[in-house]
N, C-alpha and C positions, 0 to 999 in steps of 0.2 A: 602478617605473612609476606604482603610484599617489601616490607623494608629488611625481612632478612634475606629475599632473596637478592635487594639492590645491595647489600653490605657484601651477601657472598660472592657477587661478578665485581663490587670494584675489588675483593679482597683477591681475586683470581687475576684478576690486573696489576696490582700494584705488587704484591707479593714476586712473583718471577724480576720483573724492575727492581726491587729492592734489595734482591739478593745477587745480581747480576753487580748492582753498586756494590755491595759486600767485597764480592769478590773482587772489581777493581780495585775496590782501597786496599785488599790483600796484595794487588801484583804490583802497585803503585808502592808498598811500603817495603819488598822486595826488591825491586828496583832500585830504591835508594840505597839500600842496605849494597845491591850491589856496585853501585856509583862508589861508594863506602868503600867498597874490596879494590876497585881497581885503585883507586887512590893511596891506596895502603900497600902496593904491590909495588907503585911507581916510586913513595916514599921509600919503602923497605929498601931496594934497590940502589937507589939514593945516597941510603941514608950506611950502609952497609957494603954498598960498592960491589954485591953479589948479589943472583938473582933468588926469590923466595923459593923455597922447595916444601913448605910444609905448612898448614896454618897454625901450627907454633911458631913457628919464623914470625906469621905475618900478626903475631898479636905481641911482638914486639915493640913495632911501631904503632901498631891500633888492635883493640881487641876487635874480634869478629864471634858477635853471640849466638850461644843456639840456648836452646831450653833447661839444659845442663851447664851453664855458662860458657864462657869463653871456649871456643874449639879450639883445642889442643891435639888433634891427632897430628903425626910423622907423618902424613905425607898433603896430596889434595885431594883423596878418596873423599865422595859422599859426605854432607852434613849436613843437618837440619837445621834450618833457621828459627829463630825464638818466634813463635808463634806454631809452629808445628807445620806451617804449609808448602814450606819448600823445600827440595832436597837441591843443595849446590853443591859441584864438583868442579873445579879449575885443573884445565891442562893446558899446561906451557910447549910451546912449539917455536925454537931458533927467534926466541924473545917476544913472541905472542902469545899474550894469556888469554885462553880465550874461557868465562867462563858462565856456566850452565845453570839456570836454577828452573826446577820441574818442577809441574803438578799433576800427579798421578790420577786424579779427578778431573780435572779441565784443563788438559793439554793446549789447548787456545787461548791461556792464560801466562805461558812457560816464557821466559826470559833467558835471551843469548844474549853476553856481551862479549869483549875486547877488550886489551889494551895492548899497543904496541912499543917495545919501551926503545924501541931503535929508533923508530920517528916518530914518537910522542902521539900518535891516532888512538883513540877509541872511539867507539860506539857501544848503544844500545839499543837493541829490537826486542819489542813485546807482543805479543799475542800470536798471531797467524806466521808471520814470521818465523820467528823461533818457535814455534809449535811445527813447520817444518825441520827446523835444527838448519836453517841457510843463517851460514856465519855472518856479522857483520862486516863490514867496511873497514880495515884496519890499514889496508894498506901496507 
């Protein structure tokens, strides 16, 4: 009896910790993904001499995957990331991309970035940050 009771307080301890990991390595592997987009926007650009308008544009230069493969919509509405846990949307403003990836579950998990393609700045903010939606530093 009491060794199930000691297995069920450390299982009440570790368990929340474990899953709190979980879910960094999810906002850590969205992050990259979107380190990924902005580098693909600056390439496009680039590489095309116009700015991207759509993520079939930007899977010219690199694809960008969701669950369904490559995202192909016409424009930067909403799209889910492979793994099912983000939803990303990019809007461009007088050459700053700025873009968004939610979690409709753990909003203190949500990821803003940038990129500015007039003077080469980006950033990225994770968690409390962009769980307020405060844009990065793009300059």
């Amino acid at each position: 009896m009491v060794t199930t009771v000691i297995v069920g307080i450390l299982s009440s301890i570790a368990l929340p910790n474990y899953l709190n990991q979980v879910n960094r390595s999810r906002q850590n592997e969205a992050a990259s993904i979107i380190s990924q987009i902005q580098t693909t926007i600056a390439s496009y650009a680039d590489e095309f001499g116009v700015l991207p308008t759509s993520w079939a544009e930007l899977n010219e230069t690199s694809a960008v995957m969701t669950d369904d493969g490559p995202a192909t919509k016409e424009n930067f509405q909403s799209i889910t990331l492979t793994g099912g846990y983000y939803n990303v949307v990019i809007n461009n403003t007088d050459n700053l991309f700025t873009i968004t990836a939610t979690r409709d579950d753990t909003p203190n998990l949500n990821i803003i970035a940038c990129v500015n393609l007039t003077n080469g700045a980006s950033a990225i903010n994770k968690g409390t940050k962009a769980a307020s939606a405060a844009a990065p530093n793009c300059g």
